[in-house]
C-alpha positions in Angstrom: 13.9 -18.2 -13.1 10.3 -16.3 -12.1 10.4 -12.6 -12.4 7.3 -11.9 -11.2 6.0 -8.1 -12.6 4.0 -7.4 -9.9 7.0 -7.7 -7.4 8.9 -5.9 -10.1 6.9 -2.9 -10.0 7.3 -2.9 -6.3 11.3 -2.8 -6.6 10.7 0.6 -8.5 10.5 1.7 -4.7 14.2 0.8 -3.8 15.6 0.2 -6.9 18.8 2.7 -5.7 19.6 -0.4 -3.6 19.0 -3.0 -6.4 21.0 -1.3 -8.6 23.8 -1.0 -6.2 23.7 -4.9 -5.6 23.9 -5.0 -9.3 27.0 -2.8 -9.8 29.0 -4.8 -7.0 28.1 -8.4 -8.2 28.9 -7.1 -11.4 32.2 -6.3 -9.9 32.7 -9.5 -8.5 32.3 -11.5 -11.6 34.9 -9.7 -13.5 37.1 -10.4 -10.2 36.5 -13.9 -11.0 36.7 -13.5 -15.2 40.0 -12.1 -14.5 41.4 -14.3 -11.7 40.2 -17.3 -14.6 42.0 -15.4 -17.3 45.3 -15.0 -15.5 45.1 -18.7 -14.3 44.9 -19.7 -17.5 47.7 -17.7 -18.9 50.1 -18.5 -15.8 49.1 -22.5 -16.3 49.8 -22.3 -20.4 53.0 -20.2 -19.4 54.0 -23.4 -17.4 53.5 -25.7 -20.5 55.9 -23.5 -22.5 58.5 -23.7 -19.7 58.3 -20.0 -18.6 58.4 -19.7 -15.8 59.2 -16.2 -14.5 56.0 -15.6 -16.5 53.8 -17.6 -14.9 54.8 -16.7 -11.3 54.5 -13.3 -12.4 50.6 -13.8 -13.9 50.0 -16.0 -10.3 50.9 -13.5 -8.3 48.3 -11.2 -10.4 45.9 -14.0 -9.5 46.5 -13.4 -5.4 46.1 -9.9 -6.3 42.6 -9.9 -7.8 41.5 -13.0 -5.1 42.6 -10.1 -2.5 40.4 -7.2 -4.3 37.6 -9.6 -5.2 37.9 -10.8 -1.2 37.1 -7.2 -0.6 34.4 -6.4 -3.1 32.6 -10.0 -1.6 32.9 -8.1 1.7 31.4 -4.7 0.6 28.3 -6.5 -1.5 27.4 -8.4 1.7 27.2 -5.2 3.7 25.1 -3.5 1.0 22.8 -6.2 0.2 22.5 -6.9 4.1 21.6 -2.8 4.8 19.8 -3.1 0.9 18.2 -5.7 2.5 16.5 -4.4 5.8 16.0 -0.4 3.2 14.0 -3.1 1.2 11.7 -4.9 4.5 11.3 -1.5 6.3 9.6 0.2 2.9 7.8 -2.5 1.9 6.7 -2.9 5.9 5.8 0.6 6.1 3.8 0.4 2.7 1.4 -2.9 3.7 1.1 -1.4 7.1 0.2 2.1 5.5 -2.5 0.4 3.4 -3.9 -1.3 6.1 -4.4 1.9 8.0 -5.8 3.2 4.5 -8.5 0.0 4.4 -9.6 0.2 8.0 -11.3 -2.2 10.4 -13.6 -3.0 7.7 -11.2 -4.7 5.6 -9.5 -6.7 8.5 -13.5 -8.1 9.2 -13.4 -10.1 6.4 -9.9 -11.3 6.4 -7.8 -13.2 9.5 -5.4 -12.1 11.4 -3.1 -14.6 10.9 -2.9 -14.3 7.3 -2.3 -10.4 7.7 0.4 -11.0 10.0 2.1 -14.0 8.2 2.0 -11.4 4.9 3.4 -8.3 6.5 6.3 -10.7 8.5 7.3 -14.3 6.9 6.3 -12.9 3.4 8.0 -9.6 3.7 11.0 -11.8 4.9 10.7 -13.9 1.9 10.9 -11.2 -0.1 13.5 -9.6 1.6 16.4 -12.1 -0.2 14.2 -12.0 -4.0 14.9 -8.2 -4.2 18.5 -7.8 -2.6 19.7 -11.3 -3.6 17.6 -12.6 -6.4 16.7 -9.9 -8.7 20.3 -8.2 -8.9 21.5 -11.9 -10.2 19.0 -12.0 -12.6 21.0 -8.8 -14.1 24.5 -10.3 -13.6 23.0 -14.0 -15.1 22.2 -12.7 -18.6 25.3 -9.9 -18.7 28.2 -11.7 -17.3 27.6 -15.3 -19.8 27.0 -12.9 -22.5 29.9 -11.3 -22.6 32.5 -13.8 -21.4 30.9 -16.2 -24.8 31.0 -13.1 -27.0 34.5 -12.8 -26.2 34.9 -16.7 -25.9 33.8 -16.6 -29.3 37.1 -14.5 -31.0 39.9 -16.7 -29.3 37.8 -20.3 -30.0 34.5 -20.0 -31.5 33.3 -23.8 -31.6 34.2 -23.8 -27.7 31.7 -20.7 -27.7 29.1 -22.3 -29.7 29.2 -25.2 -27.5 29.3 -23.0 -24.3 26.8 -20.4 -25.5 23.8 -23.1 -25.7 24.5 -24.8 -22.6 24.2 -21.9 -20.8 20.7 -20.7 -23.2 19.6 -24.6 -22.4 20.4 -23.8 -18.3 18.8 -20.9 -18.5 15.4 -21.7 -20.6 14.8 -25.9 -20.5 14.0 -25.6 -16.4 11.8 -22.8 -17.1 9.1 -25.3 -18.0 8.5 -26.1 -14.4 8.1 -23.1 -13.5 4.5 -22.5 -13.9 4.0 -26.0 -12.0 6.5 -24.5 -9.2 4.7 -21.4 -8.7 1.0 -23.2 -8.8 2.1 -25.2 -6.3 4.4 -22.9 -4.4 1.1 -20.9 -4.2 -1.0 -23.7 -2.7 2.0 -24.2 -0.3 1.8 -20.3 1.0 -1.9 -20.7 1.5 -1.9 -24.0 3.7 1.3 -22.0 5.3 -1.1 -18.9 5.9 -3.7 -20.7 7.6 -1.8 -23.0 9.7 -0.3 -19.9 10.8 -3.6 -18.4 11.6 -5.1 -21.1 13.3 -2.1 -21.2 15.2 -2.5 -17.8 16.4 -6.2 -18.1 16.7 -5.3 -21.3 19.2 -2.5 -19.2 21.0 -5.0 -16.4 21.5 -7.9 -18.4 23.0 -6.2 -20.6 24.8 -7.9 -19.9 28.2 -11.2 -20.6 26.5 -9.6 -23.7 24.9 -8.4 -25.0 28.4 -11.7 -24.2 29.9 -13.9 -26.4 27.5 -11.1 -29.0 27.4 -10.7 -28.7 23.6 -6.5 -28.0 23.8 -6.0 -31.9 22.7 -8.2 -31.6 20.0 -7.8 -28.5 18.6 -3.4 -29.6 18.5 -4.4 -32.7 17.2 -5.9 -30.6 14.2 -3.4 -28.6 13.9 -0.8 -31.4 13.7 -2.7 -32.7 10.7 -2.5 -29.3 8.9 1.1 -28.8 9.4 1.6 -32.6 8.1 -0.8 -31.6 5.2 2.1 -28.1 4.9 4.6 -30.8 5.2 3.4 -32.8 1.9 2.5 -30.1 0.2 6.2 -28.7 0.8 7.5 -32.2 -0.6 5.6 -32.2 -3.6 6.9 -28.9 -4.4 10.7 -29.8 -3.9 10.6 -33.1 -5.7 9.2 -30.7 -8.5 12.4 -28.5 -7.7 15.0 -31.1 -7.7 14.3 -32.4 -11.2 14.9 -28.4 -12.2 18.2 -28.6 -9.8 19.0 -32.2 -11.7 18.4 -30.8 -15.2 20.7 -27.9 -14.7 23.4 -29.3 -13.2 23.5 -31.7 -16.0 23.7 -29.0 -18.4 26.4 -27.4 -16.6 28.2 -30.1 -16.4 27.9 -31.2 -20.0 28.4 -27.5 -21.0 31.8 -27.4 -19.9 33.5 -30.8 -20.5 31.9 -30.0 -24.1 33.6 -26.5 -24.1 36.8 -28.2 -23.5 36.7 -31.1 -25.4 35.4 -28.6 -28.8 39.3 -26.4 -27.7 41.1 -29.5 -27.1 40.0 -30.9 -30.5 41.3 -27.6 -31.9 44.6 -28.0 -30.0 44.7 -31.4 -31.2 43.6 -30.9 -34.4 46.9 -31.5 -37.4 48.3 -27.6 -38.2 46.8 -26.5 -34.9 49.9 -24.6 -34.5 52.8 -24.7 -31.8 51.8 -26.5 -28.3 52.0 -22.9 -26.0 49.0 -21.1 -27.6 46.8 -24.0 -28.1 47.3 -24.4 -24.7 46.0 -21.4 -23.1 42.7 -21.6 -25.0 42.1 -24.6 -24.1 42.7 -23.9 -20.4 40.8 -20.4 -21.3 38.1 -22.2 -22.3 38.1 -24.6 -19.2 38.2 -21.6 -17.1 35.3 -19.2 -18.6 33.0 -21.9 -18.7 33.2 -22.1 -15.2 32.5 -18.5 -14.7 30.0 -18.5 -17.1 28.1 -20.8 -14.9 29.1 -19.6 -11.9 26.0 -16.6 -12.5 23.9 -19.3 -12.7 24.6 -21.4 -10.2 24.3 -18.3 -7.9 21.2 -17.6 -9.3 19.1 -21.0 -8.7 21.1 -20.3 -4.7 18.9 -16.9 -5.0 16.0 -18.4 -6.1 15.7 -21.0 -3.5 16.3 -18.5 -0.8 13.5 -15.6 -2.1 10.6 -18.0 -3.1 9.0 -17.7 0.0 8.5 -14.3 -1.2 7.8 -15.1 -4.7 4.5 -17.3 -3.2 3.5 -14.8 -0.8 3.5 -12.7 -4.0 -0.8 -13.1 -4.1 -1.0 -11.9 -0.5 0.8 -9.1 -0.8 -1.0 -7.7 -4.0 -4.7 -8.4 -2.6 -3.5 -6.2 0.4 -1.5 -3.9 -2.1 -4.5 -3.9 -4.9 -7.3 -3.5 -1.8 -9.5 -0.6 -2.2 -10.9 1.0 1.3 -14.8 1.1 2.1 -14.2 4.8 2.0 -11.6 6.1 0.8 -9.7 9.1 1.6 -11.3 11.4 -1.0 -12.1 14.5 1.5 -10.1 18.2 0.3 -11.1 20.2 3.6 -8.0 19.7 6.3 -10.0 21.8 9.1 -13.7 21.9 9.8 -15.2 25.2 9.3 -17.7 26.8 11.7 -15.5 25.6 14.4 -14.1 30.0 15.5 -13.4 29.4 18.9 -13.1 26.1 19.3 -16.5 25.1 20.2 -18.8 21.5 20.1 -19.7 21.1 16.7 -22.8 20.1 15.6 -23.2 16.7 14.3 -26.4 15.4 11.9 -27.3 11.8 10.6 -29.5 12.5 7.5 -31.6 9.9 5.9 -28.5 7.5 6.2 -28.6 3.9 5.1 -26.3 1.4 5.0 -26.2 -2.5 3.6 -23.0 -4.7 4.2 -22.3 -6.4 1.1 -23.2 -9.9 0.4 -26.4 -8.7 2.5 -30.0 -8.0 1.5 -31.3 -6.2 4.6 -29.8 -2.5 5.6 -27.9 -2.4 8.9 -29.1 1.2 9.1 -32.3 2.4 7.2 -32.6 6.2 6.9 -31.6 7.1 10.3 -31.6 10.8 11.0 -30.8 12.3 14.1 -28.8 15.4 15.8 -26.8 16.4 18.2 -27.0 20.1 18.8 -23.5 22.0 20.0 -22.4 20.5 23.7 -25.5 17.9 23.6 -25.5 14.4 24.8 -27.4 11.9 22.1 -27.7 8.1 23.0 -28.5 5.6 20.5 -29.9 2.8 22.1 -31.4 -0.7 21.0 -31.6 -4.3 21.3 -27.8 -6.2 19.9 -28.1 -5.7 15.8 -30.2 -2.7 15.6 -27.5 -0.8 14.1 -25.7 1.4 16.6 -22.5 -0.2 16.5 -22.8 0.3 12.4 -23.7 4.6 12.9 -20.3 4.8 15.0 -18.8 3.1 11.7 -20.2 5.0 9.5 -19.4 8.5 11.7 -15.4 7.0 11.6 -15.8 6.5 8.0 -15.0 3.2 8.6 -17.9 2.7 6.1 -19.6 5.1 3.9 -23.2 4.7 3.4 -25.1 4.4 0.4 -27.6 6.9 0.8 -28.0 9.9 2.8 -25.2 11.9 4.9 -23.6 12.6 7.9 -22.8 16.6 8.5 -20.4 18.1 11.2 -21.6 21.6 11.1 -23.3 21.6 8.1 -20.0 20.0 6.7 -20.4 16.5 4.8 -18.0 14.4 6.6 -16.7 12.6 3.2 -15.2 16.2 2.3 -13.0 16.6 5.0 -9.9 14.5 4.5 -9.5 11.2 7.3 -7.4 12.9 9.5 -9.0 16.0 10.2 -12.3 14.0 10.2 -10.7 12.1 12.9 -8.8 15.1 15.0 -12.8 15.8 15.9 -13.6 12.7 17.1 -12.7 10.9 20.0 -13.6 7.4 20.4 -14.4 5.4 23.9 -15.0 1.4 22.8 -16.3 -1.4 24.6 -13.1 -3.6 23.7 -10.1 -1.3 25.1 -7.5 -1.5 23.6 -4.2 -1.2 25.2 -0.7 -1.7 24.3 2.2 -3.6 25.4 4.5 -0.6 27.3 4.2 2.0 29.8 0.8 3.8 31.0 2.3 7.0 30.0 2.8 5.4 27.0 -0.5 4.1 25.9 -1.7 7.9 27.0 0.5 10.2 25.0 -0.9 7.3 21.9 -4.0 9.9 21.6 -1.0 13.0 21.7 2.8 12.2 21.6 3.6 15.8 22.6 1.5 15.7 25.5 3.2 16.6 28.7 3.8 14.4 32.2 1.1 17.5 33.7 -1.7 16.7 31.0 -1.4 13.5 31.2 -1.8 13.5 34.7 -4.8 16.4 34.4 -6.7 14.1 31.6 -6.5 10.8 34.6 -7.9 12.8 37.3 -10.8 13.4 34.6 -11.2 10.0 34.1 -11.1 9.0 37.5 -7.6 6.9 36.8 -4.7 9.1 38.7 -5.1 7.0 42.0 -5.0 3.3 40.8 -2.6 4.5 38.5 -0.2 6.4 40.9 -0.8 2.8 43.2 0.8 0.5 40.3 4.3 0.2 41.0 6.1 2.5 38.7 3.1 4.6 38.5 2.7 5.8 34.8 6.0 4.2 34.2 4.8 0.5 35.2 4.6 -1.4 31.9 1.2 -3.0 31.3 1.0 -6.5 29.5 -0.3 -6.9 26.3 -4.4 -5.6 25.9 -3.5 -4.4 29.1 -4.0 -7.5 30.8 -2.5 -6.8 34.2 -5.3 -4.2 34.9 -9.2 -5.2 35.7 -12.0 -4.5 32.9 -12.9 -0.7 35.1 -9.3 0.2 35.0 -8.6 -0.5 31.2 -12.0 1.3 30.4 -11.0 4.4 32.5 -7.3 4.8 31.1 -8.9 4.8 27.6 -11.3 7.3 28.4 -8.3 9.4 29.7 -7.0 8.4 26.4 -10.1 9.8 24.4 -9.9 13.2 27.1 -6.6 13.8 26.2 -7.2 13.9 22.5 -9.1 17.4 23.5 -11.2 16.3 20.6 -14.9 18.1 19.8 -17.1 15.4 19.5 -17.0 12.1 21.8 -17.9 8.7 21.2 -18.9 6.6 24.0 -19.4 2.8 22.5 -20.7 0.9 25.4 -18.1 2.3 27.8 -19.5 0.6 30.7 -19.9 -3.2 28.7 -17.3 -5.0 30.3 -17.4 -3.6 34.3 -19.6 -4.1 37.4 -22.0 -1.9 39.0 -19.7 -0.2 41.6 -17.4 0.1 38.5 -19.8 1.5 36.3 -20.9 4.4 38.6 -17.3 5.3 38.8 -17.3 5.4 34.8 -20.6 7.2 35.1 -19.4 10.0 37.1 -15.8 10.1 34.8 -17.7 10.6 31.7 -20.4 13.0 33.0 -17.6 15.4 33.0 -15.6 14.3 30.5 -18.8 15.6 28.6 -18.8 18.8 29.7 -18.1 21.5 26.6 -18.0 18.4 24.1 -20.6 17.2 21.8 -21.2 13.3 22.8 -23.0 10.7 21.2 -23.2 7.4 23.6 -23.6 3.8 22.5 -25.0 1.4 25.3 -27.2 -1.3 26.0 -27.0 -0.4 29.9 -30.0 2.4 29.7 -28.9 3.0 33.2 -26.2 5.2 31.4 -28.2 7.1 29.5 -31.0 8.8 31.2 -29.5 11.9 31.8 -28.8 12.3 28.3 -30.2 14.9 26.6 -31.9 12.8 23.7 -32.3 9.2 23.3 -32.8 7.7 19.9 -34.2 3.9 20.2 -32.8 1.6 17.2 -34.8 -1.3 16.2 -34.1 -3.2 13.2 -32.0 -0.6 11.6 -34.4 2.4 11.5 -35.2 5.1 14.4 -38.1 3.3 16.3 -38.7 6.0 18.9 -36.7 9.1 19.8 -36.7 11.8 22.9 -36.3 12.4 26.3 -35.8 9.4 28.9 -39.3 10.5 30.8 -40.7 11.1 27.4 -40.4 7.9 26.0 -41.3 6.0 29.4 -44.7 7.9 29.4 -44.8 6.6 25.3 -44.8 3.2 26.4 -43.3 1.9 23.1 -39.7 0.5 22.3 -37.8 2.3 24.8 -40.3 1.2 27.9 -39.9 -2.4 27.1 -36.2 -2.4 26.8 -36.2 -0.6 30.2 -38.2 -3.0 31.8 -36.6 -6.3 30.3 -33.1 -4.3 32.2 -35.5 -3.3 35.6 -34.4 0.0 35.3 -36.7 2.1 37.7 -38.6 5.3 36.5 
């Protein structure tokens, strides 16, 4: 019997529905206490030859099987809806922290293992709180008090009774720590056969394409056979637990019995009638006394998934963000009117941990009201890190970054983010409608804006040509469009927002030439009124910007106009001419 704390603290969240579960399996063990009791009297009244009495006492019996019938009925249908109150907070919790951690925290962990938490573990759990933990309750109350009154009609039959069920409930609690080492072992080679199972499912177009799929099964059939041992070793472990109870059980009750019968057969005991209905009241209560715990190894079986996913769930749960949400201002001032705000990079430098060398080394730049700034640079200079760090993905560890004067770490996440909106390389789009993935950036928005914000991004005709039009559902990332059409329904996306300041993070990566004037020409005037800072290594997309900063190695190398720096000669000039970009 593992009550973990940690998962006990969670329950504070829905203990309303615990204690419910508690209240009706309470109910249902007295159903049974008294369907044993008047079994008992209506068998001893059949002994003395009455038997008026005893029909009358059996038909009491039918009576309480019929209310305890309906009690069984009514705690399945709360611990079912206890049940799926207990996975949709918890859900809504881990998947509220993750939004609180950010992409940074899903860098360093794999999907898989976030997924198998938030689903098989959260499922696991699922039985341990509306199943599991209630029993615990009704384990130690219902034995208590069936002995304690046990103990006033026979008390060596109690005796007897009372330390089997102590020895059921504390000798197989010395496996526990070994179940719950190597329950934890088991969740971990279950995690990570489960990610490389979706890792596999995932690239399996690259997997075909190198000819790898044999090998890469043949791998993972050795992990799930290494799961599959691992899950063995465990339930051998469990089955000497199951073994040692159910002897106790068993021993508990024909001792029970044979202490009343002794007492029934022992000279003076006293006429035949009474000594008989302890002894059958004995047989009786000892089986209801165990009954608890029978139910509650049933319980435990069912919730240990949960009980090893236990780890998983408090790293994501005990997680701290790279920056957390420590901002007090919910608007940003300066902003009368609605206009671009002004956006500033001051001295900022930032070091991934576990890393000696700064991604960013005291970069400053600005963007002035309604101006166009491109951050440019060979791959690892550190522009993909200033969009991060702009997000507040990351925070950096020296220096600042200012929307109107404002340090972003004092406005609160979301209205850092209702400024900014965000155009990236790797689109992504959502299984469901067009319209859909649209209104993601403004559910209010209306079938005219979202039409409006398209013909901005140069998307209303390809998508008015699909054959539901904003209705047609796309596949999942949006595979059933090409890499122009994805890119231009985000930046319709990012246009619909209406936000200040936009982010452009290699827009134009993933299309052709023809595709990437299109683009062009959509986010010239998706800029228009909007303070923009562009990410690309295309430097065919940024001339007409109105200031170029050249990254290299973390720190500003070069900065100015696209003629400016061409006449310089430096940084910019050879990553111009490595791209043949003419003058």
């Amino acid at each position: 019997m593992i009550v973990h704390r940690r998962l006990v603290q969670l329950a504070g969240d829905v203990k309303g529905p615990i204690a419910v579960c508690v209240g009706l399996g309470l109910a249902v063990s007295s159903a049974y206490a008294a369907q044993a009791l008047l079994l008992a009297g209506s068998l001893a009244a059949l002994v003395r030859g009455r038997w008026d009495e005893a029909v009358t006492l059996l038909l009491w019996a039918f009576a309480v099987i019929a209310a305890r019938a309906a009690l069984i009925w009514l705690r399945e249908t709360v611990t079912v809806w206890a049940g799926a109150l207990i996975r949709a907070k918890l859900r809504d919790r881990l998947v509220t922290k993750l939004g609180e951690l950010g992409p940074a925290h899903l860098t360093g962990t794999r999907t898989g293992q976030a997924q198998t938490t938030l689903v098989d573990g959260v499922e696991g759990l699922d039985p341990y709180f509306s199943r599991y933990l209630p029993q615990v309750v009704i384990t130690f109350t219902v034995p208590t008090v069936l002995v304690a009154w046990l103990s006033t009609v026979n008390p060596a039959a109690a005796a007897v009774l009372g330390t089997a069920v102590a020895g059921v409930l504390i000798i197989p609690r010395f496996w526990d720590a070994t179940l719950l080492r190597r329950g934890r072992t088991r969740w971990t080679a279950f995690a990570d056969l489960a990610s490389d199972y979706l890792e596999a499912m995932q690239g399996m177009a690259t997997l075909r394409a190198f000819g790898a799929v044999g090998r890469v099964g043949a791998r993972l059939a050795t992990r799930a056979r290494e799961l599959y041992e691992t899950t063995m070793r465990q339930l051998r472990v469990s089955l000497v637990e199951t073994g040692v109870s159910a002897f106790l059980i068993q021993a508990g009750t024909a001792g029970a019995v044979l202490a009343a019968a002794a007492a029934f057969a022992a000279p003076g005991a006293g006429t035949p009638g009474p000594g008989a209905w302890e002894v059958f009241a004995v047989l009786m209560v000892a089986v209801e006394c165990f009954r608890p715990v029978k139910n509650l190894s049933e319980y435990w079986h069912a919730g240990y998934l949960g009980i090893t996913a236990v780890d998983g769930i408090e790293n994501l749960l005990s997680a701290r963000p790279a920056a957390p949400d420590t901002g007090a201002l919910t608007a940003l001032p300066g902003r009368a009117g609605g206009g671009a705000p002004e956006l500033r990079f001051e001295g900022v430098t930032f070091t991934y941990p576990g890393r000696e060398r700064p991604a960013v080394r005291d970069v400053s730049l600005t963007a002035a009201p309604g101006r166009t700034v491109a951050l440019v640079g060979p791959s690892g200079a550190g522009k993909s890190t200033c969009v991060s760090l702009l997000l507040r993905h990351l925070d950096p560890q020296h220096g600042r970054i200012t929307l109107n004067g404002v340090d972003i770490r004092d406005l609160t996440l979301a209205a850092l983010r209702a400024q900014i909106a965000v155009v990236a390389q790797d689109t992504y789009l959502f299984h469901g409608t067009v319209a859909d993935n649209l209104r993601l950036a403004r559910p209010g928005a209306t079938d005219e804006e979202l039409v409006a914000a398209c013909r901005d991004a140069g998307a209303h005709d390809f998508i008015a040509a699909l054959p539901d039009g904003y209705a047609t559902v796309l596949g999942e990332r949006g595979a059933t469009l090409s890499g122009g059409q994805r890119q231009r329904v985000a930046l319709a996306r990012a246009l619909l927002a209406d936000a200040p300041l936009l982010v452009l993070d290699e827009a134009t990566s993933h299309v052709d030439a023809r595709g990437e004037a299109a683009i062009a020409q959509a986010l010239a005037r998706a800029r228009n009124g909007r303070t923009c800072l562009v990410i690309a290594h295309r430097l065919s997309t940024v001339r007409d910007a109105d200031h170029i900063v050249v990254l290299a190695d973390g720190a500003v190398a070069e900065s100015g106009g696209h003629g400016d720096l061409l006449a310089a000669g430096g940084a910019y000039t050879r990553l111009v001419t490595a791209q043949e970009i003419p003058a």
